[in-house]
N, C-alpha and C positions, 0 to 999 in steps of 0.2 A: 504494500500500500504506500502510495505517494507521501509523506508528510508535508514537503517542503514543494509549493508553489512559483517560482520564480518568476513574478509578474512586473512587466515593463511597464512605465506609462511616459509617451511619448507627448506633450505638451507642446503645441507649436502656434503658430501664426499662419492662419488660413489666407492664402491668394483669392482674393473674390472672385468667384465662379470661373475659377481656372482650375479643373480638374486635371491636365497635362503638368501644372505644375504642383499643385500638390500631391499628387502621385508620386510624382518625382521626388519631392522633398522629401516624403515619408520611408520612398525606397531606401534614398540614404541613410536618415536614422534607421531604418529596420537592418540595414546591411552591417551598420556601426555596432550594431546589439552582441554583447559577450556571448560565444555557441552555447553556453549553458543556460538558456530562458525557455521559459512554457508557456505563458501566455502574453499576446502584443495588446495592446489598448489603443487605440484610435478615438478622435472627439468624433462626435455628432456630425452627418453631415461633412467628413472630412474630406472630401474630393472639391467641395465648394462651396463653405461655409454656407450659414441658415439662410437659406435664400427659399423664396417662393417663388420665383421661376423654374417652377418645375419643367412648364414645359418645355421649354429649350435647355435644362440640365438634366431633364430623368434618364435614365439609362435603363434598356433593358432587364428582366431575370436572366441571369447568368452571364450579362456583360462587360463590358473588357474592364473595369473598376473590380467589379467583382472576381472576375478569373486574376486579375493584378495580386488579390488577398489571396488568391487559392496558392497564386508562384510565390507570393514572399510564405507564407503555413510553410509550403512542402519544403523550401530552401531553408529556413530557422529549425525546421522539426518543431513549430510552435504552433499552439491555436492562436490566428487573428479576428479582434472585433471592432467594431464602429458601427455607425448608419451612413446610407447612404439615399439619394433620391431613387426611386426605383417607381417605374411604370408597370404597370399590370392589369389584365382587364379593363383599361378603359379608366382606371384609378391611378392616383399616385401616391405611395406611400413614404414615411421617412421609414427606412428600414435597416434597424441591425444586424450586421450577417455574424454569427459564431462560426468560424471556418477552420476547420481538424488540419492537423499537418497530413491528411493523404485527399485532403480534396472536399472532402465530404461536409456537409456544415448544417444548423437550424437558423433559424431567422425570429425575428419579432419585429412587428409592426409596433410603432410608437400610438402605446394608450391613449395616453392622453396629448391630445395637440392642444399648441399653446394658442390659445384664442386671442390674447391680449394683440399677438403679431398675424393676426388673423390666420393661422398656420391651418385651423380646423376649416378655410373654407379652398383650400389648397389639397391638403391632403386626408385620407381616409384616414380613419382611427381604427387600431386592434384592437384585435378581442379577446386575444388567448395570451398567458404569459408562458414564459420561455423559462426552464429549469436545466441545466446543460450537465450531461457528466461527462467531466475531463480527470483523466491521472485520477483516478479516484476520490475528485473533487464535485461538488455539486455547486453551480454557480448561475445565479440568477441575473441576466443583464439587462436593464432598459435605459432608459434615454430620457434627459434631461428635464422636463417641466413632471414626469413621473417620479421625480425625487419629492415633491408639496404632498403628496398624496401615500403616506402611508400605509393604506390599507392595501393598496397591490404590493406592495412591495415586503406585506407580513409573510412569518417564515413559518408556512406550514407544512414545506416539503424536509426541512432540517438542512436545509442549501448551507453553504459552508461561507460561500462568496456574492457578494451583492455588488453588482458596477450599475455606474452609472455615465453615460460618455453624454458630451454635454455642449453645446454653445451657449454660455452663462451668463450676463452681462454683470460688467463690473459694479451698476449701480446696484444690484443685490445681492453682493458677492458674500455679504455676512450672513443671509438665509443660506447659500451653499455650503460656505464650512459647519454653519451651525445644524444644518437640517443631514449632512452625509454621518457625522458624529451622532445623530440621533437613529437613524434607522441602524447604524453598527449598533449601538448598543441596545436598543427594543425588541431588533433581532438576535441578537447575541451571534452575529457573524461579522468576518473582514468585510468592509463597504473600502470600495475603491471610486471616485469620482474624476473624470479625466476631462479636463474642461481646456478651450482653447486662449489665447491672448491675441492681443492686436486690435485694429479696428476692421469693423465688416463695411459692405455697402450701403447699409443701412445707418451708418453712423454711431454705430452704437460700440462702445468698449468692452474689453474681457482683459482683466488680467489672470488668469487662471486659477492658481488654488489647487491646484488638483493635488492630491492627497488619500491616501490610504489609510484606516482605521481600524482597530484593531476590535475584539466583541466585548471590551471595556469601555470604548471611548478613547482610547491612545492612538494617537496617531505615530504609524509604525513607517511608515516612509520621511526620507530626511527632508525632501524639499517641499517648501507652501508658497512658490516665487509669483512675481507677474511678468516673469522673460520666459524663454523658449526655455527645455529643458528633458531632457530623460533619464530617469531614474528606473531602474530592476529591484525589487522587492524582492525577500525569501517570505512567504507567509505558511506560517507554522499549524499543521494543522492540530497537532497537540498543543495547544495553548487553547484550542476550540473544543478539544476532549475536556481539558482539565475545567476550564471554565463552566461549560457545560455540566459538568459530574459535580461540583464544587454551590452552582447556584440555583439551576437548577430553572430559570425563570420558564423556558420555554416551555414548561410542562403547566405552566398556569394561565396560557394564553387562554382567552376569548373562543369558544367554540362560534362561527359564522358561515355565512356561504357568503359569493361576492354574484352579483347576478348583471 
């Protein structure tokens, strides 16, 4: 059994709806990455930052952004994630791909779209949340404005892992730290949040923050910067046993259904 997770999060500064170039950029941090990693992290939307021109940026199922994450997985021997714009049926969704190092992957459509940037009359909303086993890890990923909301993101499968990839703005950058700390510890799992910097075409700023949590509330990754930056995490899965065996919370949740 796997104990040790070696998770990257790559922090960068998105090109506004230049997907050749931030492809590009990300190849090279992914290339720079020590051979010993298991899972890459990508922000929200990482081929061209939170843009609602979907229709001149969505990209096919299975196209070339996408088969991109399947060559950097099988070359790292890593699982890669993000979201991306993706078309389908007539729909456009923000969608995050979990992508295996042999090819293979699951997806989740972003729950809740953000209304405030009229995101929900853009794109379609999911419906189903995603629980992923990697290395004998269970790791739950969604996508940015689904961090407010709690209750999807309660741990009723005993997920190990909570991400969150994200384009955040810096004017509410203290609900991001303070709200990624609180699902780590409600859930009593690692919350990883990988959020981007710079300015978008919308005008609007991010300095990132992005930050890994431990199922105390510790934050177990060394950087909380507003520059570009990549950091590799070991996260322990016996700190999740001991914690676990020692308090015991998660056996007192809330019996619900979510409909």
């Amino acid at each position: 059994m796997a104990q040790i997770l070696r998770t990257a999060l790559l922090q960068a500064n998105l090109e506004w709806e230049n997907i050749q170039k931030n492809v590009s950029q990300f190849e090279k941090k992914i290339k720079q990455l020590p051979r010993e990693v298991d899972l890459i992290i990508l922000p929200e939307m990482f081929s061209t930052g939170f843009s609602m021109n979907a229709r001149n940026l969505a990209e096919p199922v299975n196209g070339p952004t996408f088969q991109w994450m399947q060559r950097m997985a099988s070359e790292k021997d890593a699982a890669v994630t993000g979201s991306l714009i993706i078309s389908e049926n007539g729909k456009f969704f923000n969608r995050l791909y979990f992508v295996f190092p042999d090819g293979s992957f699951q997806k989740y459509d972003k729950r809740h779209t953000f209304t405030l940037a009229k995101e929900n009359e853009t794109y379609a909303s999911g419906k189903e949340r995603l629980v992923v086993e990697f290395r004998d890890w269970k790791i739950c990923p969604l996508v940015c404005y689904d961090l407010r909301f709690p209750v999807w993101a309660r741990n009723t499968e005993d997920y190990d892992l909570l991400i969150y990839v994200a384009n955040w703005p810096a004017a509410r950058v203290a609900a991001w730290d303070t709200l990624l700390k609180a699902r780590a510890i409600e859930n009593m799992s690692y919350c990883a949040g990988l959020n981007r910097v710079g300015q978008d075409g919308s005008n609007l700023n991010y300095v990132g923050h992005s930050a890994i949590y431990d199922s105390l509330g510790k934050q177990v990754s060394q950087y909380n910067e507003e520059d570009e930056f990549t950091e590799v995490i070991e996260l322990d899965k016996q700190h999740l046993r001991e914690t676990r065996s020692q308090l015991k919370f998660l056996q007192d949740r809330d019996r619900f259904t979510i409909h």
